[in-house]
ROLO-151453 format. One record per residue: residue in three letters; x, y, z of N, C-alpha, C, CB in turn; chain. Coordinates in steps of 0.1 Angstrom, whole numbers, always signed. Glycine has a CB too. Example, Ala and Ser with C-alpha at 12.3 -4.5 7.8 and 13.67 -1.06 7.14 Angstrom:
! residues 2
ALA; +132; -57; +78; +123; -45; +78; +132; -33; +78; +113; -45; +90; A .
SER; +128; -22; +71; +137; -11; +71; +129; +0; +79; +141; -6; +57; A .
END
This chain:
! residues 292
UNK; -173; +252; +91; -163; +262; +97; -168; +276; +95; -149; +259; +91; A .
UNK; -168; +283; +102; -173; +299; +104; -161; +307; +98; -174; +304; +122; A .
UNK; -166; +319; +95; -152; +328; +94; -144; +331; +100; -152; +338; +91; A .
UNK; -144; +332; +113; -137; +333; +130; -128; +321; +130; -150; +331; +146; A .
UNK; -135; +310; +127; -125; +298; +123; -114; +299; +116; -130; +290; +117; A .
UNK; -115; +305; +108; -110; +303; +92; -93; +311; +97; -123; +314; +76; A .
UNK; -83; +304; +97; -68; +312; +93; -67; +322; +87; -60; +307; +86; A .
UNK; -60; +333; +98; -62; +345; +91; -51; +345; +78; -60; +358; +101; A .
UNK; -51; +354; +73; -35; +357; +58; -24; +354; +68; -32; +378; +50; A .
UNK; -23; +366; +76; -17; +370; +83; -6; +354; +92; -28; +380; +90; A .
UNK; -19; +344; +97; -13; +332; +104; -11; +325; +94; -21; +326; +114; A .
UNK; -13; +326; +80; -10; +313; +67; +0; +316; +66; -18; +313; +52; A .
UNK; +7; +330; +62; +20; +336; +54; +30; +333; +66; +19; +355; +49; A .
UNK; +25; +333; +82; +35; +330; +89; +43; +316; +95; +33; +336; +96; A .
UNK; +35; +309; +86; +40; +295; +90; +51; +292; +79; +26; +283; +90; A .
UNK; +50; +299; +69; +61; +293; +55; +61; +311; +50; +52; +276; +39; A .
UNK; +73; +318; +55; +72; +329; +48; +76; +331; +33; +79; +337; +55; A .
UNK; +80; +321; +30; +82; +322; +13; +71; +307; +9; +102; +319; +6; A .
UNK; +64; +314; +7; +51; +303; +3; +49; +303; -7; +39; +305; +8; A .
UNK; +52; +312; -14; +50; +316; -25; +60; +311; -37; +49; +328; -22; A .
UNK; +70; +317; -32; +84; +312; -37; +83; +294; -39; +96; +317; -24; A .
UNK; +82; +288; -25; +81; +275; -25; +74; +268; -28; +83; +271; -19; A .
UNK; +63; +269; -33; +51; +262; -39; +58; +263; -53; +32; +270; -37; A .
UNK; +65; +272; -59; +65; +273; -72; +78; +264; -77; +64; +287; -76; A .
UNK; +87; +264; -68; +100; +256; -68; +98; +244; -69; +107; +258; -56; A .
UNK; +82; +237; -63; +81; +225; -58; +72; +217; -74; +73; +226; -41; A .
UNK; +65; +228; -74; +59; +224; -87; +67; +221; -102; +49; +235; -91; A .
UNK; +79; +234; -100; +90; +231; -114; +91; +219; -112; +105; +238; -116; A .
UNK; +98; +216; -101; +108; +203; -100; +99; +191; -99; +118; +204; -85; A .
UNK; +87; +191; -95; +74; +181; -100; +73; +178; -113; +61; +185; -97; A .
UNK; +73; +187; -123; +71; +188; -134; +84; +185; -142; +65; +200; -136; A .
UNK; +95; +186; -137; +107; +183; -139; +108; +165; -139; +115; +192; -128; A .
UNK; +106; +161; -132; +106; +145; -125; +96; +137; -135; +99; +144; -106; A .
UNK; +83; +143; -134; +75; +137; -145; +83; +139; -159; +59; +145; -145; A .
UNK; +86; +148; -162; +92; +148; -176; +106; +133; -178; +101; +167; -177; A .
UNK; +114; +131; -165; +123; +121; -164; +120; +108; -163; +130; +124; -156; A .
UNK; +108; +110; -153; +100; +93; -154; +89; +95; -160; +94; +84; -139; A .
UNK; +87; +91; -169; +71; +96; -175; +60; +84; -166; +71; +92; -198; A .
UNK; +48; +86; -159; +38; +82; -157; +40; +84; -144; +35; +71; -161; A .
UNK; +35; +76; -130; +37; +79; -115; +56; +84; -109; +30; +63; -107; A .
UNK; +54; +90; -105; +68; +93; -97; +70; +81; -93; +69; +104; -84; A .
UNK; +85; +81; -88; +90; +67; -83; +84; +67; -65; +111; +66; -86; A .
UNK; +82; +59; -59; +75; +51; -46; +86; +61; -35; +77; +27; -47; A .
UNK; +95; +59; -37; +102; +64; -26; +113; +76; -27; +108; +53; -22; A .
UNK; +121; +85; -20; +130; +90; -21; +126; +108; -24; +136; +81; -31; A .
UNK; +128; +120; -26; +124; +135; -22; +110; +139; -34; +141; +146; -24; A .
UNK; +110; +126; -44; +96; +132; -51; +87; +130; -43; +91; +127; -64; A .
UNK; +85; +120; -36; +69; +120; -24; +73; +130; -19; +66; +107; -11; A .
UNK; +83; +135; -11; +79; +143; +0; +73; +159; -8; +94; +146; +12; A .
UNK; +80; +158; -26; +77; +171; -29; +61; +171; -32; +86; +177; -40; A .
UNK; +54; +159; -33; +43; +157; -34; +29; +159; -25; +45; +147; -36; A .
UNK; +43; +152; -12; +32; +156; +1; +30; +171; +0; +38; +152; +16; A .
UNK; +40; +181; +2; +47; +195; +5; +38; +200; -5; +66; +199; +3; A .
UNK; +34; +200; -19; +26; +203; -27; +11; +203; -26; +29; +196; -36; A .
UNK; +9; +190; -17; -6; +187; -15; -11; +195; -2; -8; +170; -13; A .
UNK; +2; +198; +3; -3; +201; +19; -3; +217; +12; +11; +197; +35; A .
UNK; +3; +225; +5; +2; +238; +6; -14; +242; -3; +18; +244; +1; A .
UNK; -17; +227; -15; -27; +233; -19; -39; +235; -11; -30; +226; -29; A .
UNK; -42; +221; -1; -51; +226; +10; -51; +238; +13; -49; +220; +21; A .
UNK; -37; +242; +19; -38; +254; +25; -41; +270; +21; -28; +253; +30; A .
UNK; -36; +266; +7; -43; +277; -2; -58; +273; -4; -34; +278; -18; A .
UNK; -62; +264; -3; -81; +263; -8; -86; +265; +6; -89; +246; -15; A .
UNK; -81; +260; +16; -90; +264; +31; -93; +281; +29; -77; +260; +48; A .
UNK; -81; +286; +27; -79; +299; +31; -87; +316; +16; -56; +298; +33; A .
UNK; -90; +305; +9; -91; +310; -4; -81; +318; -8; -102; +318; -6; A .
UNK; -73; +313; -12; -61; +323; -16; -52; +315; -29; -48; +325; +0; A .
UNK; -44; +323; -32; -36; +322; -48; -26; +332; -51; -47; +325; -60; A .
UNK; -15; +325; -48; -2; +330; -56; -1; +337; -69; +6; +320; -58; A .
UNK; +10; +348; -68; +8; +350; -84; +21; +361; -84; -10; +358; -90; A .
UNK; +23; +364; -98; +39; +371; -100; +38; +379; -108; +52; +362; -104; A .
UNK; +46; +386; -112; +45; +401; -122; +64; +401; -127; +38; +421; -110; A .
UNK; +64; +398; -137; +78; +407; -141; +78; +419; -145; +86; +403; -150; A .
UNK; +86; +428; -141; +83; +439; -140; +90; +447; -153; +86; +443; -125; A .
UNK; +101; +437; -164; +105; +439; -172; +91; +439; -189; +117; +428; -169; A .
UNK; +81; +430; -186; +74; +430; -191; +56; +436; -191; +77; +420; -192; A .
UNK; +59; +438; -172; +43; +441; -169; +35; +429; -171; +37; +453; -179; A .
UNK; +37; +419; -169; +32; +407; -174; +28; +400; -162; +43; +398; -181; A .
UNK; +20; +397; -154; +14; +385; -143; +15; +373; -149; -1; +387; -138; A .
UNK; +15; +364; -142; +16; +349; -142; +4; +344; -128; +36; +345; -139; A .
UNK; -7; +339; -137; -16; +333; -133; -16; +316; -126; -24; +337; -142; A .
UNK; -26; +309; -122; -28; +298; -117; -39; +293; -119; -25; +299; -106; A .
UNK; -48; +284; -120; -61; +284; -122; -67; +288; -106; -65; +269; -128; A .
UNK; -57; +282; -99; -65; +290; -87; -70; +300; -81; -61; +291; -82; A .
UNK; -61; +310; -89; -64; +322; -93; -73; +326; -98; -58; +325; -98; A .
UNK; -72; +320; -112; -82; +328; -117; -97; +318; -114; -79; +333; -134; A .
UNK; -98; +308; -107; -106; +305; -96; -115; +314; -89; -99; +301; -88; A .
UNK; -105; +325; -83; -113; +331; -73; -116; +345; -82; -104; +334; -58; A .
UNK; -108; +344; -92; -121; +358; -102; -133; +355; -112; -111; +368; -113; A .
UNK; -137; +336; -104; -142; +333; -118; -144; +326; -131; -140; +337; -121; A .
UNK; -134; +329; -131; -126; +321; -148; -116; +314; -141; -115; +332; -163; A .
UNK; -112; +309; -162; -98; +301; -159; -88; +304; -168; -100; +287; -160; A .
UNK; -77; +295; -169; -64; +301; -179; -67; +298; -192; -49; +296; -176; A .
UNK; -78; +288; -195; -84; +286; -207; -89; +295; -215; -91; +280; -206; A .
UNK; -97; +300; -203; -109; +311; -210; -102; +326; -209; -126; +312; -200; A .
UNK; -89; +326; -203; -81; +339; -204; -73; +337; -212; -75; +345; -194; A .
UNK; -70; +326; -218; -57; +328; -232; -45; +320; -223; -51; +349; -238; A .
UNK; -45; +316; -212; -31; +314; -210; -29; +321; -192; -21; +323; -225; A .
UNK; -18; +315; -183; -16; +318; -172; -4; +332; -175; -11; +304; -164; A .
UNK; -5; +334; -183; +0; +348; -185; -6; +355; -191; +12; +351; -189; A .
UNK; -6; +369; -186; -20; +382; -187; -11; +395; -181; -39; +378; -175; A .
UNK; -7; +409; -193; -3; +420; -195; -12; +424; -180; -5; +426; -211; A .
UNK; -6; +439; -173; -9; +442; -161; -23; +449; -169; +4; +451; -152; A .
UNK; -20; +457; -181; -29; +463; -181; -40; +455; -187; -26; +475; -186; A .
UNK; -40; +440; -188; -54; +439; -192; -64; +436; -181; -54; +429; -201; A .
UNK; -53; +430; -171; -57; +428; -156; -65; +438; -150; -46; +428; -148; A .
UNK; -58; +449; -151; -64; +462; -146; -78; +465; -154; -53; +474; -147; A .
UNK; -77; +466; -169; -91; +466; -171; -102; +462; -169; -92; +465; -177; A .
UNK; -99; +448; -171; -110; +433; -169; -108; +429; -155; -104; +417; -179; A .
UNK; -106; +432; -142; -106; +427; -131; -110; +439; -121; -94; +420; -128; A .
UNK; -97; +449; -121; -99; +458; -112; -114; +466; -109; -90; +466; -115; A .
UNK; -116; +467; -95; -126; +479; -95; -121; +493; -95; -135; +479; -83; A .
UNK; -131; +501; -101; -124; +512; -109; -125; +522; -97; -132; +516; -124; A .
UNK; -128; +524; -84; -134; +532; -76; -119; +526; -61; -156; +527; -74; A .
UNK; -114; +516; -64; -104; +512; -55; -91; +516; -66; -105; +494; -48; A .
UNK; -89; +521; -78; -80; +522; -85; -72; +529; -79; -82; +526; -96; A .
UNK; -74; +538; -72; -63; +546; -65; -53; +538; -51; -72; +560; -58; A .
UNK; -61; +532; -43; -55; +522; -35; -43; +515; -43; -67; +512; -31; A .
UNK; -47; +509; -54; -37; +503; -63; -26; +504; -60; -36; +507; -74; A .
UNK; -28; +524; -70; -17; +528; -75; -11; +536; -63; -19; +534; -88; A .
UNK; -17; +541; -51; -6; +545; -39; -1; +533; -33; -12; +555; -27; A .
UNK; -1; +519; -33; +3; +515; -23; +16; +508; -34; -9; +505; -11; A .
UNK; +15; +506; -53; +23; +507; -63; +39; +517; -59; +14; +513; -74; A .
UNK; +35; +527; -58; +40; +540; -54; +50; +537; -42; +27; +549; -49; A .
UNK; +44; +534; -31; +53; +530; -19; +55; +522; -18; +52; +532; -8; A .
UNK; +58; +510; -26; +66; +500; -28; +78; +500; -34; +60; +494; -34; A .
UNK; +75; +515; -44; +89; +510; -55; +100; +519; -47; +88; +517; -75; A .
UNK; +92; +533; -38; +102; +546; -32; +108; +540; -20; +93; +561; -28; A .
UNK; +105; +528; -14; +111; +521; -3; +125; +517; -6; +102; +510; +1; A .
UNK; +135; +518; +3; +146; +509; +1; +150; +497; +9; +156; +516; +0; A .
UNK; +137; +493; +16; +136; +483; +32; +136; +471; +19; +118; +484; +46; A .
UNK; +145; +462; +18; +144; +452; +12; +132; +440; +14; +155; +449; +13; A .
UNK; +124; +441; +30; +116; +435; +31; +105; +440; +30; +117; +430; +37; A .
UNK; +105; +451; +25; +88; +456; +28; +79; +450; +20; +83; +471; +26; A .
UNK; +66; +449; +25; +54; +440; +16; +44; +453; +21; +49; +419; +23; A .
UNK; +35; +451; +12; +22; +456; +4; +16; +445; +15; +18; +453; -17; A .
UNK; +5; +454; +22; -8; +450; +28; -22; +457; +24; -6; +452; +41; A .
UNK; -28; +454; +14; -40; +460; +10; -53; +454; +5; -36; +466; +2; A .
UNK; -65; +460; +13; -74; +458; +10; -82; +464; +0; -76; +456; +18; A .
UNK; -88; +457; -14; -101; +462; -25; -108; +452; -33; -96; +471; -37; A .
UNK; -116; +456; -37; -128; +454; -49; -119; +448; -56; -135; +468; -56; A .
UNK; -130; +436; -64; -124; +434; -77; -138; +434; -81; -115; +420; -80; A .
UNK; -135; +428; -96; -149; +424; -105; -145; +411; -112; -154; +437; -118; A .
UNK; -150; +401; -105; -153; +386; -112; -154; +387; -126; -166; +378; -105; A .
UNK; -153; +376; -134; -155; +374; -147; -171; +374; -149; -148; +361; -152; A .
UNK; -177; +367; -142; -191; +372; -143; -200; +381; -134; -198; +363; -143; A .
UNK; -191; +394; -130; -199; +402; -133; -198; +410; -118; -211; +395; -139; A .
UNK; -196; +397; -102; -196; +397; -91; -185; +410; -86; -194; +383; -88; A .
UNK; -189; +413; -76; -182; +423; -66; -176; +413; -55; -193; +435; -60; A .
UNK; -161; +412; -52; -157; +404; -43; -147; +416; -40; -152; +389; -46; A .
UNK; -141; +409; -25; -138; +421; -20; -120; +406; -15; -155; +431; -5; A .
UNK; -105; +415; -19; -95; +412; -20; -87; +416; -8; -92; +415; -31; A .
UNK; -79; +406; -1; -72; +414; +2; -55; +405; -4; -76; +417; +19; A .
UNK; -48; +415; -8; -35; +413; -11; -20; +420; -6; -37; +415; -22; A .
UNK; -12; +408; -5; +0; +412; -2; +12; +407; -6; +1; +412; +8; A .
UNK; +26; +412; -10; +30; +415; -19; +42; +422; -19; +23; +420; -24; A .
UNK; +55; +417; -23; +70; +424; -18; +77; +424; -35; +81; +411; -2; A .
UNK; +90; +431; -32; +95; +434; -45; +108; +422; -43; +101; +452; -48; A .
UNK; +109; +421; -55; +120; +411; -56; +132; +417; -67; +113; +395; -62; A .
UNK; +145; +416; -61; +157; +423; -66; +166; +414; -70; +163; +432; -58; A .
UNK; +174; +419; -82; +181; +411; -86; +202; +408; -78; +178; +418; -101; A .
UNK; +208; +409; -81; +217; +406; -70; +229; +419; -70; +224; +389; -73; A .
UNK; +221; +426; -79; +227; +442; -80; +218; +453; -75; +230; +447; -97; A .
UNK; +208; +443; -66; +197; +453; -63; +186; +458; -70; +202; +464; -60; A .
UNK; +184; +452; -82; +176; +462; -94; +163; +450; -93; +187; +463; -113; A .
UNK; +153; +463; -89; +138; +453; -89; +135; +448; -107; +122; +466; -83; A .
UNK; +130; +432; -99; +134; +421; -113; +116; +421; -111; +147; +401; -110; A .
UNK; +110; +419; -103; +93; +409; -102; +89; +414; -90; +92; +388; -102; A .
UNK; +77; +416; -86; +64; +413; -77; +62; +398; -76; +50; +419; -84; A .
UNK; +64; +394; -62; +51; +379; -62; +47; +385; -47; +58; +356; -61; A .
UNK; +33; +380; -51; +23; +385; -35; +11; +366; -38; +8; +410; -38; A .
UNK; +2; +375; -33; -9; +362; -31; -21; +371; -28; -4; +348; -17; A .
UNK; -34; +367; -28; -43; +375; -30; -51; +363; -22; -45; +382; -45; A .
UNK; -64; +369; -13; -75; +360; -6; -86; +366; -9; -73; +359; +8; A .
UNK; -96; +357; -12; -109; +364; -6; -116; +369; +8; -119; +357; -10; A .
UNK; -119; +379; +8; -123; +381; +20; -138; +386; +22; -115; +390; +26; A .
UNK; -145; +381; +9; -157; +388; +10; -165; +388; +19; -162; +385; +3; A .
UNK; -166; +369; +27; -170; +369; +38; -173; +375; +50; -167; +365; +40; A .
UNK; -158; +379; +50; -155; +386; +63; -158; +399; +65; -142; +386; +64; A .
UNK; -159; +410; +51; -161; +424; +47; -181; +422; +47; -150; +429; +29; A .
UNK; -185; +411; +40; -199; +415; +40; -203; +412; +54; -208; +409; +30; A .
UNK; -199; +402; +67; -204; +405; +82; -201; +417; +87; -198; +396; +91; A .
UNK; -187; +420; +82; -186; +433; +92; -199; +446; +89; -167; +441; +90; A .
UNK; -202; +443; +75; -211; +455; +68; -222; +454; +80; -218; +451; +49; A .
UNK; -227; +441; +79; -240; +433; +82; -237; +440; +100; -239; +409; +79; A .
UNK; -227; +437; +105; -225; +443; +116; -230; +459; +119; -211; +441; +118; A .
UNK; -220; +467; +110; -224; +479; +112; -236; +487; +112; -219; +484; +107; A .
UNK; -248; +476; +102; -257; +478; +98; -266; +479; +111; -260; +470; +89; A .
UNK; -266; +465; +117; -271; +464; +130; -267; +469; +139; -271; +454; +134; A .
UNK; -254; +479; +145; -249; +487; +152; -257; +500; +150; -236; +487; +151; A .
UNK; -256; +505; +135; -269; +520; +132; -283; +517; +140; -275; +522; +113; A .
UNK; -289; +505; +133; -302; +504; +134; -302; +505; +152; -309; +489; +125; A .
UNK; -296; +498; +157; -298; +496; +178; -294; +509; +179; -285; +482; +190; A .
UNK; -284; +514; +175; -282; +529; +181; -295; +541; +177; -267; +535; +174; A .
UNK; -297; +538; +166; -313; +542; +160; -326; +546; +173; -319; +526; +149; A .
UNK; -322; +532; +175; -337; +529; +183; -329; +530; +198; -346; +508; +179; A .
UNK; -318; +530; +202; -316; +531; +216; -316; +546; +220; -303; +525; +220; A .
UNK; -311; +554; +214; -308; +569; +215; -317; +576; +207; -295; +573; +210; A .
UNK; -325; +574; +203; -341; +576; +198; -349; +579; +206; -349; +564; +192; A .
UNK; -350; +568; +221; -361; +562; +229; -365; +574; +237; -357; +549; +239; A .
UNK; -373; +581; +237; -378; +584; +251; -376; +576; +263; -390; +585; +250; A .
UNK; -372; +567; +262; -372; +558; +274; -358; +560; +280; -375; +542; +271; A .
UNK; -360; +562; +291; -341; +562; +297; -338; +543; +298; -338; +572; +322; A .
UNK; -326; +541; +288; -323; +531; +296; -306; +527; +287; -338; +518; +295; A .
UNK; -301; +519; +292; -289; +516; +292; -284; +502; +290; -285; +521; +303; A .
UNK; -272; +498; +285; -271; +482; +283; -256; +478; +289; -271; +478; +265; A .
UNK; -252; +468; +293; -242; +463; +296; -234; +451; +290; -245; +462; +305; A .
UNK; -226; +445; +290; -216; +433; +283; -213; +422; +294; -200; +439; +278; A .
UNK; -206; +414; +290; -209; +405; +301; -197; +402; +309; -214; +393; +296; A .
UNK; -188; +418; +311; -181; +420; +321; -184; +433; +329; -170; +419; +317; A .
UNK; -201; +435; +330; -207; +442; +335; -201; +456; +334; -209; +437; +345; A .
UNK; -196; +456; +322; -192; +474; +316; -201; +481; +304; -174; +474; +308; A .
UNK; -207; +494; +308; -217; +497; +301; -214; +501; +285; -224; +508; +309; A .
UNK; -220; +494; +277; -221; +496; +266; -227; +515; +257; -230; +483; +263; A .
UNK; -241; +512; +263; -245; +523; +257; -257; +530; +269; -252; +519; +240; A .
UNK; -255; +543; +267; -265; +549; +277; -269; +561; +269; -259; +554; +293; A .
UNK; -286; +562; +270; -289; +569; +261; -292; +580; +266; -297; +564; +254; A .
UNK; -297; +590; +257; -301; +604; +259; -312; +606; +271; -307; +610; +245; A .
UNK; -317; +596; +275; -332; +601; +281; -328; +600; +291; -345; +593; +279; A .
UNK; -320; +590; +297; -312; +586; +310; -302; +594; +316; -304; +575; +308; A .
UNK; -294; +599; +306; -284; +611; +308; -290; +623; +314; -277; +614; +296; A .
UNK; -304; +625; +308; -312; +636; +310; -320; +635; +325; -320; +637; +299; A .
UNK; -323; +619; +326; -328; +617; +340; -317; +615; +354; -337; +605; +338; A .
UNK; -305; +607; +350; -297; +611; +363; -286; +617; +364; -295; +600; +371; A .
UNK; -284; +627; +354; -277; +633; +355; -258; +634; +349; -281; +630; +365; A .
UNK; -262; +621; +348; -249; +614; +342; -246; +610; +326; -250; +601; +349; A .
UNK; -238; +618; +321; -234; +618; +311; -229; +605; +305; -226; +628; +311; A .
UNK; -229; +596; +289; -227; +588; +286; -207; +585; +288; -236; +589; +275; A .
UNK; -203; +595; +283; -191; +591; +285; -183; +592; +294; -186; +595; +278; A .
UNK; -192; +597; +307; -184; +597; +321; -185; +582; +330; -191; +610; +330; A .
UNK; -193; +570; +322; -201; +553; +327; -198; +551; +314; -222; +550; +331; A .
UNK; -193; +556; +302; -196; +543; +289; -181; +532; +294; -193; +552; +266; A .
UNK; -180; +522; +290; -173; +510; +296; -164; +515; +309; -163; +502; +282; A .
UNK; -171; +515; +321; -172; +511; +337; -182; +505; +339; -173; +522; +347; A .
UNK; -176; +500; +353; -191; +493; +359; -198; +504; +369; -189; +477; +369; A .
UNK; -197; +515; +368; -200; +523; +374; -218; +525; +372; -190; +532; +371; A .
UNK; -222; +521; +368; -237; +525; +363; -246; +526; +376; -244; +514; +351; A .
UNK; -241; +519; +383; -250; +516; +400; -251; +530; +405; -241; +503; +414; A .
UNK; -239; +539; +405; -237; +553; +405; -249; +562; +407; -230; +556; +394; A .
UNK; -257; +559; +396; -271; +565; +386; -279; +562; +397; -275; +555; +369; A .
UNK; -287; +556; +404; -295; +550; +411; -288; +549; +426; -299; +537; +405; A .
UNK; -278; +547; +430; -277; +542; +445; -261; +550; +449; -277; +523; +447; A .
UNK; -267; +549; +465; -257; +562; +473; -244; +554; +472; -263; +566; +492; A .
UNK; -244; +537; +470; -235; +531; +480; -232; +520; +468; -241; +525; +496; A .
UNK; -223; +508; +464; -221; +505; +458; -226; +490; +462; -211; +511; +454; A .
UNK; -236; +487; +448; -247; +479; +446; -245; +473; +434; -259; +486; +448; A .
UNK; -250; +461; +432; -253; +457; +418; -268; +461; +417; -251; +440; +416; A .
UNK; -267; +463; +401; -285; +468; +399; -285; +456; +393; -291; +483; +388; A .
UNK; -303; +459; +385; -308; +445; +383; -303; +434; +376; -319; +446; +379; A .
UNK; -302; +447; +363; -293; +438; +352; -279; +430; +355; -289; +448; +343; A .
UNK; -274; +432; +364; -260; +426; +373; -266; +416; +376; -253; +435; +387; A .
UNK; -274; +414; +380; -282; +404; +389; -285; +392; +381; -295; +409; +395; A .
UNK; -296; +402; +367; -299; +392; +360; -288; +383; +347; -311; +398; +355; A .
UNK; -278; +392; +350; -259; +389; +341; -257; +376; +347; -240; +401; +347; A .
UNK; -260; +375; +364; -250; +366; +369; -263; +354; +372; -238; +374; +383; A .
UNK; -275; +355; +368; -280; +346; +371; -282; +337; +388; -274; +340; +363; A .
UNK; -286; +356; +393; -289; +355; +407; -303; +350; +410; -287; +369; +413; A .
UNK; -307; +344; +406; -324; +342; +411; -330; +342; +427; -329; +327; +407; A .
UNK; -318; +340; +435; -321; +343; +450; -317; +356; +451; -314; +335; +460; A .
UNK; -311; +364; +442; -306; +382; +453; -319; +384; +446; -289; +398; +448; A .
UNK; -320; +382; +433; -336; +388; +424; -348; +387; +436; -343; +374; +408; A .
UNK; -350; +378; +440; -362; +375; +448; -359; +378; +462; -368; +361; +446; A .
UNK; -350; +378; +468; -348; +388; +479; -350; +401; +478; -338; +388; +483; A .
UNK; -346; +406; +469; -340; +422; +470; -352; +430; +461; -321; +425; +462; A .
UNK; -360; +423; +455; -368; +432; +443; -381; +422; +449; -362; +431; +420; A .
UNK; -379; +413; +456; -397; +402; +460; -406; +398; +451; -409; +411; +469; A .
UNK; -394; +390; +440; -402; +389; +428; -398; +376; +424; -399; +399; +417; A .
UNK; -410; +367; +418; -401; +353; +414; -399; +354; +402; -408; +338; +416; A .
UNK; -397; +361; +389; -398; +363; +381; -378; +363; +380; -408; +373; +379; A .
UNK; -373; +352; +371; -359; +350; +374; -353; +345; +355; -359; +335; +389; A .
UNK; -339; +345; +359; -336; +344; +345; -342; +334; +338; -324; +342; +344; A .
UNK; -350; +320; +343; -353; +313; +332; -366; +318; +328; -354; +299; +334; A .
UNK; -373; +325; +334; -388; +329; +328; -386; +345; +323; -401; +329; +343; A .
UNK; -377; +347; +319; -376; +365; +314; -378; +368; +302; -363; +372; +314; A .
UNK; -385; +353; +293; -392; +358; +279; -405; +362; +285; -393; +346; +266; A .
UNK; -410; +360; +303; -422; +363; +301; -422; +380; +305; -431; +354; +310; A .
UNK; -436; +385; +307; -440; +398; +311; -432; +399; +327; -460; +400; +311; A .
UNK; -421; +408; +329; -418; +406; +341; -416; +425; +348; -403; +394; +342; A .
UNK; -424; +426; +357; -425; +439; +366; -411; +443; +377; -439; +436; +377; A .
UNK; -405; +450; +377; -400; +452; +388; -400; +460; +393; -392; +450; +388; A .
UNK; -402; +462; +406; -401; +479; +415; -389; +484; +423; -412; +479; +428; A .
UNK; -385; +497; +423; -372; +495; +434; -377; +515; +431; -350; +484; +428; A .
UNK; -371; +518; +445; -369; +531; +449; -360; +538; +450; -372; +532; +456; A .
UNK; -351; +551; +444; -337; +557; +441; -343; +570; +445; -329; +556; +426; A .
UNK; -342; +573; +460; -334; +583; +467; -327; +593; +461; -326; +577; +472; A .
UNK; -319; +587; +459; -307; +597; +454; -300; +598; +447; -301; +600; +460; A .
UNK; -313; +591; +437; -314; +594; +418; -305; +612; +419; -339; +596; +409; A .
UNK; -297; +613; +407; -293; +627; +404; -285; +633; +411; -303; +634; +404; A .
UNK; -284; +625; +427; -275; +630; +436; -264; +625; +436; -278; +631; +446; A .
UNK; -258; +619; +429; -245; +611; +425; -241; +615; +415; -244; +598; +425; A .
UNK; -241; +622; +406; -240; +623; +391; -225; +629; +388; -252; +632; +383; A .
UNK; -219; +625; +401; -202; +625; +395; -197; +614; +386; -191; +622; +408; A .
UNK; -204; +605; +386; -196; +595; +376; -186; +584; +380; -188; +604; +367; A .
END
């Protein structure tokens, strides 16, 4: 499964908006039942289904990499999961216990360079009086050994029945995946823009709804036409012809191999275009269109 695959937060949290809440309801009362029947639950009657409802949400927390978790706010205290501390790493063994003080959290987990993110989006949580508002935020952590992963968490206040904020529960995902392609992306967006707007060469690129991507300096300089007067139109034919034409690259988009070899007298066609291929054509009245 790809990352594109993968459920976003956003589509997990909206299928069960207290997910959080209810995973934990389901587990007491699991734990509750075992304590009354000691060994397998009984075969029939609302412990299976809390069993199924349990099993189905753990999937859905491991597909998604994600993990519940709570804070009272009377103590500063989080309440961990192994799941949890799964995705930093460790476990509740090797942390003492599924409860861990905010500030040790913050020492031993947080990245120290997103600490501010923290504490503004802390901030406009507590000054809100929208009873539903949730925390949407993305940062850094630091794994138990040592790793840079990249979080995103979200996160609402919970009041008591006089209004008085009692706990935090949110849920936290990894998204490292997703944050190191987009890097990997941008990386490769510098380097092509590098070498496209670099070129001495005039030339230009399109998408495959024949709307121009990028047009570089050399081109702008040869017909006249400024990049942001063609960047996503299909106007690029403009550049070269009096009258409105597909150019080559149109041609070779749509996997014309008969306009190709009509119109340019070339057999050189989309399946042979890893080879050396020439084309000629003659523009008139290059420069004389350069309205855009």
């Amino acid at each position: 499964m790809t990352d594109e695959d993968k459920p976003t937060y956003e589509q997990l949290l909206a299928r069960n908006e207290s997910l959080v809440q209810e995973l934990d309801r389901a587990r007491k009362t699991i734990r509750e039942l075992q304590v009354i029947h000691p060994g397998p639950l009984p075969g029939t009657g609302n412990s299976q289904d809390l069993t199924v409802r349990q099993a189905q949400m753990d999937l859905v927390l491991d597909l998604a990499e994600m993990a519940p978790w709570e804070m009272e706010l009377a103590t500063n205290i989080f309440t961990f999961d192994n799941r949890f501390y799964a995705l930093y790493g460790t476990t509740a063994a090797q942390e003492g216990g599924c409860r861990m003080p905010a500030e040790t959290y913050t020492r031993e987990f947080m990245h120290p360079d997103d600490m501010h993110l923290v504490n503004n989006a802390l901030e406009e949580l507590f000054s809100t009086s929208d009873p539903f508002f949730e925390v949407n935020l993305e940062h850094r952590i630091l794994r138990r050994d040592g790793k840079e992963r990249y979080m995103v968490v979200r996160y609402r206040l919970i009041r008591d029945e006089r209004g008085m904020p009692i706990k935090t529960v949110g849920a936290n995902q990894d998204i490292t995946s997703r944050k190191l392609a987009e890097k990997r992306l941008e990386n490769s967006e510098r380097k092509l823009n590098a070498v496209v707007y670099g070129s001495p060469v005039p030339m230009f690129f399109i998408d495959r709804d024949h709307k121009v991507l990028h047009w570089n300096t050399a081109i702008e300089q040869l017909t006249g036409i400024a990049e942001k007067d063609v960047q996503h139109s299909s106007n690029h034919w403009k550049a070269f012809y009096k009258d409105g034409r597909p150019c080559l690259c149109d041609l070779l988009l749509n996997q014309d191999d008969r306009a190709i070899a009509e119109i340019y007298k070339a057999e050189c066609g989309v399946e042979n275009m890893l080879e050396i291929c020439v084309f000629t054509d003659f523009f008139p009245d290059m420069g004389r269109t350069a309205s855009g």
